[in-house]
BATI-13852 format. One line per 2 residues: number of its first residue (from 1); their letters; for each residue x, y, z of C-alpha. Coordinates in pm, whole numbers, plus 50000, padded with zeros to 5 digits. Layout:
N
NUM = a = X:Y:Z  ...
This chain:
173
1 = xx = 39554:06295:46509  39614:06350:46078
3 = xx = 39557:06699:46182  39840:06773:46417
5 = xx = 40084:06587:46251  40446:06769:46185
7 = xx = 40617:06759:45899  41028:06722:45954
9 = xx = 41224:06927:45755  41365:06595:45625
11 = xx = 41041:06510:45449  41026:06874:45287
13 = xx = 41390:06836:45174  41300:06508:44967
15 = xx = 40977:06685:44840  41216:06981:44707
17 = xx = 41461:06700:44538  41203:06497:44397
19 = xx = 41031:06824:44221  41378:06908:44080
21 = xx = 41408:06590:43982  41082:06563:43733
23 = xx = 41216:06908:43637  41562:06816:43564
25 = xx = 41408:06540:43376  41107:06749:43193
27 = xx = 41350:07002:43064  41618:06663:42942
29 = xx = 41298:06526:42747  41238:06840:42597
31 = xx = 41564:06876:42469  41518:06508:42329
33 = xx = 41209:06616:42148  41380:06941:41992
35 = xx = 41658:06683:41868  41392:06417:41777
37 = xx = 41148:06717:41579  41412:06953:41419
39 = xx = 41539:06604:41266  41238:06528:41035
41 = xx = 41281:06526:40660  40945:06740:40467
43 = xx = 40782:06510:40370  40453:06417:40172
45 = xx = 40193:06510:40431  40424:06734:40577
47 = xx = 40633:06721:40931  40516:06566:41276
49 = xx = 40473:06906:41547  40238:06863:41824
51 = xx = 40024:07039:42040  40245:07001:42371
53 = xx = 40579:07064:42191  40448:07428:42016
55 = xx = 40311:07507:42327  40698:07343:42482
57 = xx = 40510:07185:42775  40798:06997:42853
59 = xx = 41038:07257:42864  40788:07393:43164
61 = xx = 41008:07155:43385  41188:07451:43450
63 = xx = 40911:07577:43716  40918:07249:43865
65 = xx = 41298:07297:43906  41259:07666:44049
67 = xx = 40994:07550:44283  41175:07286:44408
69 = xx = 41488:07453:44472  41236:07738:44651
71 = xx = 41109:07477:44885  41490:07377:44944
73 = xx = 41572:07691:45024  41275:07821:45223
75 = xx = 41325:07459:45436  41689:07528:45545
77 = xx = 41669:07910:45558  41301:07995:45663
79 = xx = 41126:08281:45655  40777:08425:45639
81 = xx = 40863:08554:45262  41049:08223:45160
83 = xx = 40743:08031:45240  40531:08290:45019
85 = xx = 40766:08221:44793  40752:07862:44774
87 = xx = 40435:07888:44811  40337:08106:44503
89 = xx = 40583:07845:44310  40439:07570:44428
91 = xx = 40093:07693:44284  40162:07820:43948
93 = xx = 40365:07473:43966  39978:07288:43981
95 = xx = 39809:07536:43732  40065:07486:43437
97 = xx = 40073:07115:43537  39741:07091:43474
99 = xx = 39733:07265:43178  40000:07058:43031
101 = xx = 39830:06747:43149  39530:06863:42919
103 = xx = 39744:06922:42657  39905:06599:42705
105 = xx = 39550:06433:42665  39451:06609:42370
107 = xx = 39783:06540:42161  39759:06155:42263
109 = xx = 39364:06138:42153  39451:06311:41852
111 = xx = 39698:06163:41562  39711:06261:41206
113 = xx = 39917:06056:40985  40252:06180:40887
115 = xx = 40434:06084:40575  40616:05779:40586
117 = xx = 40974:05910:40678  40875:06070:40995
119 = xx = 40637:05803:41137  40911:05639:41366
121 = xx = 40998:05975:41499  40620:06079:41565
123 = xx = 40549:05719:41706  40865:05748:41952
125 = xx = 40796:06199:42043  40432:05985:42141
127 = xx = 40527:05807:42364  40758:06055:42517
129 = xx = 40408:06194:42556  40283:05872:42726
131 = xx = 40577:05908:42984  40454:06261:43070
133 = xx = 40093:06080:43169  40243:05973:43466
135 = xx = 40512:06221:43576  40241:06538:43595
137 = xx = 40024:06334:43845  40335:06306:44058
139 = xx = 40415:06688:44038  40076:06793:44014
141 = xx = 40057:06563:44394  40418:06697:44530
143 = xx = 40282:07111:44447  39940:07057:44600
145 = xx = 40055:06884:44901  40332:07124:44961
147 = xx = 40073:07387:44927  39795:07259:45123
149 = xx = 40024:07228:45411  40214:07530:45399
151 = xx = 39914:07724:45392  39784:07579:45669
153 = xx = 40100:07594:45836  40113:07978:45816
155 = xx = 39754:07973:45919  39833:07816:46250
157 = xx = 40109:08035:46283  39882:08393:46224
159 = xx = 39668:08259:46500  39947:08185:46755
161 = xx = 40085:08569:46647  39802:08704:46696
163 = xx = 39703:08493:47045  40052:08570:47165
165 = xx = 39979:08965:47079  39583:08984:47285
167 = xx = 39795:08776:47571  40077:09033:47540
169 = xx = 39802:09359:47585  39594:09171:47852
171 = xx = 39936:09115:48082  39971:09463:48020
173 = x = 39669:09612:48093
């Protein structure tokens, strides 16, 4: 029954939004970090930078904005290169999700004291970090599931071009 289940083009459409969504909102937190890090006064043990916002995980958002919009646009203008399109989106979207995830994990496990000015602005960039925990589960989820079923979407629909095709020649022999 889970297997032949159909997916409106309504349920694809609020996939697409909600992945633009964390985007929108990845790159706007990114932008609050830049504000937040470029703000801090040298101090004695130095200035707060870490590992996610060298690397500008957050600013990654705009992939989940691109991929979004690609599912959008492959939903209400489909095609058999759209949906490669999305598709290829859609898993980069899952590998640099994960990857920022990990990066996530090993900033938050990790904390070196900073000198006294900048400790508010390394506690608060932290748990900017803690907010990510739980939005790159929910994009890593929206990517895979868009991917899972699109590729077995196209599957289904190289066997019914190619059944269509041997039904085609055996008419016509």
């Amino acid at each position: 029954m889970c297997g032949n289940a159909k997916i409106s083009s309504a349920d694809w459409l609020v996939l697409g939004a909600v992945q633009i969504m964390i985007g929108i909102f990845h790159v706007l937190m990114w932008y609050f970090l830049l504000v937040l890090y470029m703000g801090q006064i040298k101090g004695v043990f130095g200035t707060y930078e870490p590992l996610t916002y060298k690397a500008g995980c957050a600013f990654w958002g705009i992939f989940f904005v691109i991929s979004g919009v690609t599912i959008l646009r492959t939903t209400k203008r489909p095609s058999r290169y759209s949906a490669i399109c999305a598709l290829t989106t859609n898993i980069f979207c899952t590998i640099i999700t994960l990857i920022a995830l990990t990066l996530t994990i090993i900033e938050l496990s990790t904390f070196h004291t900073v000198s006294y000015r900048n400790y508010g602005q390394a506690k608060l960039g932290r748990e900017v970090s803690r907010i990510f925990l739980f939005s790159y589960p929910l994009e890593f989820c929206i990517a895979l599931v868009y991917s899972i079923i699109n590729c077995r979407h196209m599957g289904e629909r190289q066997e019914e071009n190619l059944t269509s095709i041997s039904e085609e020649v055996e008419t016509a022999l």
